[in-house]
C-alpha positions as CSV (number, residue, x, y, z in Angstrom):
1,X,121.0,121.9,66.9
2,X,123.4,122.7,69.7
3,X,120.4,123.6,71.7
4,X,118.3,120.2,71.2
5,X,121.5,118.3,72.2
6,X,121.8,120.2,75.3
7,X,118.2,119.7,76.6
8,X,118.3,116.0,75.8
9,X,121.0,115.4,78.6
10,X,118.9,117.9,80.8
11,X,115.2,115.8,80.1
12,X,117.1,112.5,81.1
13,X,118.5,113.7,84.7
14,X,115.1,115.2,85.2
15,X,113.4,111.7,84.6
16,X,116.1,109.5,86.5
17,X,115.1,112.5,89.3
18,X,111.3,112.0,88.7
19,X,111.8,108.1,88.9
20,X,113.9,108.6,91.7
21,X,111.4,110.8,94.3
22,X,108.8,108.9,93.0
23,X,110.8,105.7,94.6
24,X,111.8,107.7,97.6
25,X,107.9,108.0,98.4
26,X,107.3,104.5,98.5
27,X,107.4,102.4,101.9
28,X,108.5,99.2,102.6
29,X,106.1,97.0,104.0
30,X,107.2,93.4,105.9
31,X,104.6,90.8,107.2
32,X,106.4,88.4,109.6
33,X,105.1,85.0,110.0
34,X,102.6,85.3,112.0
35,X,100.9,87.6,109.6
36,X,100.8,85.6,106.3
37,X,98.4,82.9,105.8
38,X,98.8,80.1,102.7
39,X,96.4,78.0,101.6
40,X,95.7,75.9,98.2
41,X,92.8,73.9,96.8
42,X,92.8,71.2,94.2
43,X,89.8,70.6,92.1
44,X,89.0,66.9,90.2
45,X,88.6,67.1,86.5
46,X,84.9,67.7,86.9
47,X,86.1,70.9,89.3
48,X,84.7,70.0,92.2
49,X,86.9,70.4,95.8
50,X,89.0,67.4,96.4
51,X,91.3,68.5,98.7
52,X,93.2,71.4,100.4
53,X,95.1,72.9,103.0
54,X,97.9,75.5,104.5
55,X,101.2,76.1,104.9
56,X,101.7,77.7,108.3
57,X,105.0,79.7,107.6
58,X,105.3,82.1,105.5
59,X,107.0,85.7,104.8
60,X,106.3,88.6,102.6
61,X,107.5,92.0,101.7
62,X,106.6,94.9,99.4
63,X,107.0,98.9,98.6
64,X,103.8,100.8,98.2
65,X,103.6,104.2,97.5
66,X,100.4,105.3,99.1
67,X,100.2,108.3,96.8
68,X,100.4,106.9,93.5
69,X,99.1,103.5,94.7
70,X,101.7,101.9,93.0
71,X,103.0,98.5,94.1
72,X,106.4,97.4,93.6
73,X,109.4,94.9,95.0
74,X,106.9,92.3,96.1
75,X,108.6,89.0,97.8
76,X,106.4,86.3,99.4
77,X,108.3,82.9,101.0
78,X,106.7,80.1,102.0
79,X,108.2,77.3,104.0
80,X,106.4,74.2,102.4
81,X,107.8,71.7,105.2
82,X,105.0,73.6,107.2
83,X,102.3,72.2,105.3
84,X,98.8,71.3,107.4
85,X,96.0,69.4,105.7
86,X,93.4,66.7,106.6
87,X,95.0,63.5,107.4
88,X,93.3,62.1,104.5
89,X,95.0,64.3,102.0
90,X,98.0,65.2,103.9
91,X,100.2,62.6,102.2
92,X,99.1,63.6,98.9
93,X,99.6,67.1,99.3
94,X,102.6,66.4,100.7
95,X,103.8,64.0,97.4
96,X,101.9,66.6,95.0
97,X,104.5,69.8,96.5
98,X,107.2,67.4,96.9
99,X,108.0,69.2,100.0
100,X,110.7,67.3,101.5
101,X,112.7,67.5,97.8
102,X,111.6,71.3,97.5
103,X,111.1,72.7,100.9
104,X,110.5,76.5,99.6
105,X,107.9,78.2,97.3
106,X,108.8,81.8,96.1
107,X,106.8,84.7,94.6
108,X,108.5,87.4,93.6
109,X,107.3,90.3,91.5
110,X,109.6,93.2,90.2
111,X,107.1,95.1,87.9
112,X,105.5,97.9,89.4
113,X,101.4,98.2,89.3
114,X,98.7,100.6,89.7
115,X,95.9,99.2,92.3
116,X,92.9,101.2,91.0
117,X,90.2,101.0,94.2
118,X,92.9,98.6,96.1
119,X,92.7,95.8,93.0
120,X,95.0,94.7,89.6
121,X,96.7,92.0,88.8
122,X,100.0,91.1,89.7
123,X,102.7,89.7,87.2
124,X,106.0,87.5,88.6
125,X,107.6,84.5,88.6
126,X,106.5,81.6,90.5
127,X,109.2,78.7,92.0
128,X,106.9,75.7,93.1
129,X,108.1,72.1,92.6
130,X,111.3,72.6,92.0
131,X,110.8,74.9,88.9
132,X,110.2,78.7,88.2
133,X,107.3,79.7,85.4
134,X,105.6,83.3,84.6
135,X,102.9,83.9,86.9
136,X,99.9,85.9,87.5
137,X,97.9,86.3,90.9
138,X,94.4,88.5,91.4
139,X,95.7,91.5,94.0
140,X,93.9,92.8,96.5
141,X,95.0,95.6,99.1
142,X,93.5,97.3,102.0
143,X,94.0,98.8,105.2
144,X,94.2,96.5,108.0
145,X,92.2,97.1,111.3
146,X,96.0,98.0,113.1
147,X,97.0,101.8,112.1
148,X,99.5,101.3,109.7
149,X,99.2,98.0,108.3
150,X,97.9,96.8,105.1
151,X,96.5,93.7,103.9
152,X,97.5,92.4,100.8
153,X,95.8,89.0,99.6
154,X,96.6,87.8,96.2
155,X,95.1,84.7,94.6
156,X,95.9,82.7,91.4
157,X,95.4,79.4,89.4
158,X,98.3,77.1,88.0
159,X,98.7,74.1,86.1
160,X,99.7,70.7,88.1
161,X,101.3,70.0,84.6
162,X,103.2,73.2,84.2
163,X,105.2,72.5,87.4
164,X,105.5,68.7,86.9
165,X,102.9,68.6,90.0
166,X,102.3,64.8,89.6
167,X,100.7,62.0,92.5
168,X,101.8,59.0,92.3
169,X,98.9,56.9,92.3
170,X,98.0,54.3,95.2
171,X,95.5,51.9,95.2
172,X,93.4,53.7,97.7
173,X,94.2,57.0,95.8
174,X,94.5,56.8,92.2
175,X,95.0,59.8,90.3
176,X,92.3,58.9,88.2
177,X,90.2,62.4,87.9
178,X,92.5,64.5,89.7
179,X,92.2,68.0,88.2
180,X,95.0,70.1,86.4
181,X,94.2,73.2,88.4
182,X,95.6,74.4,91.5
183,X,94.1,77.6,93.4
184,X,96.6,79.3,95.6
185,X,95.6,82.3,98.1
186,X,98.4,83.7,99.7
187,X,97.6,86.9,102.2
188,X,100.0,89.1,104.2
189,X,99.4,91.6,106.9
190,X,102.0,93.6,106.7
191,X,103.6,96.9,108.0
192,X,106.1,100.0,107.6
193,X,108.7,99.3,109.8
């Protein structure tokens, strides 16, 4: 008995040490900038394009431990005040983010995931709007055409309704047929510092 007890003690260090080389492998990667691009579509109820654009600033950050191709710690910022879309959709992309009364859009990401063949699906929390739900974004990751850097490129649906997205509705653009759905790709190039 006084055996079992003793090992117990000795399995726990060794997988706090495991868990701790296997974190010491991993690198931190930080895209600036001028290496993230933002951009979102919104679909009518019939899903067809209605309208889109970009936010022009942006940050991102994440560990990736190249051996294990494990992906952890990921943080990507987005400065909605530097929205850009067609001037006949710029005001309603503009009302639809609410970026002057929320002027920052957040992913962040804390569980760690396996990319098998550079792809999975990454699980966070979203902050659009003014409010914070469960999301899930499509990852992608690959080595960028720099030595050292890597391109990461995730991209996800949400619900206009889910983050209280709402338009008011003008006469010349009523909200009539305005879909639920909005795509957001969000794409960093990042590196090891």
């Amino acid at each position: 008995m006084r055996t079992r007890l003793a090992v117990m003690p000795f399995l726990a260090i060794l997988g706090m040490v495991s868990a701790s080389a296997a974190m010491a492998a991993a690198k931190t990667y930080y895209a600036p900038p001028q290496q993230c691009k933002t951009s979102f579509l919104v679909s009518d109820s019939a899903l067809k394009q209605l309208f889109s654009g970009a936010f022009q600033e942006a940050t991102g950050s994440f560990l990736y431990d190249e051996g294990s191709a494990a992906l952890s710690r990921l943080r990507f910022a987005i400065d909605a005040r530097s929205l850009q879309a067609p001037s006949s959709s710029l005001g309603r992309s503009a009302a639809m983010f609410a970026i002057t009364q929320n002027p920052e859009i957040n992913f962040v990401s804390d569980v760690p995931v396996t990319l098998k063949d550079g792809a999975g699906a990454i699980k966070g929390t979203l902050s659009l709007h003014g409010k914070s739900q469960a999301a899930s974004f499509d990852a992608t990751l690959s080595k960028a055409e720099k030595r050292g850097q890597l391109r990461l490129t995730l991209s996800g649906k949400v619900k206009r309704e889910a983050y209280g997205m709402t338009v008011d509705p003008t006469p010349e653009q009523p909200e009539t047929g305005l879909g639920d759905t909005v795509s957001l790709t969000l794409e960093m190039q990042a590196i090891a510092p």
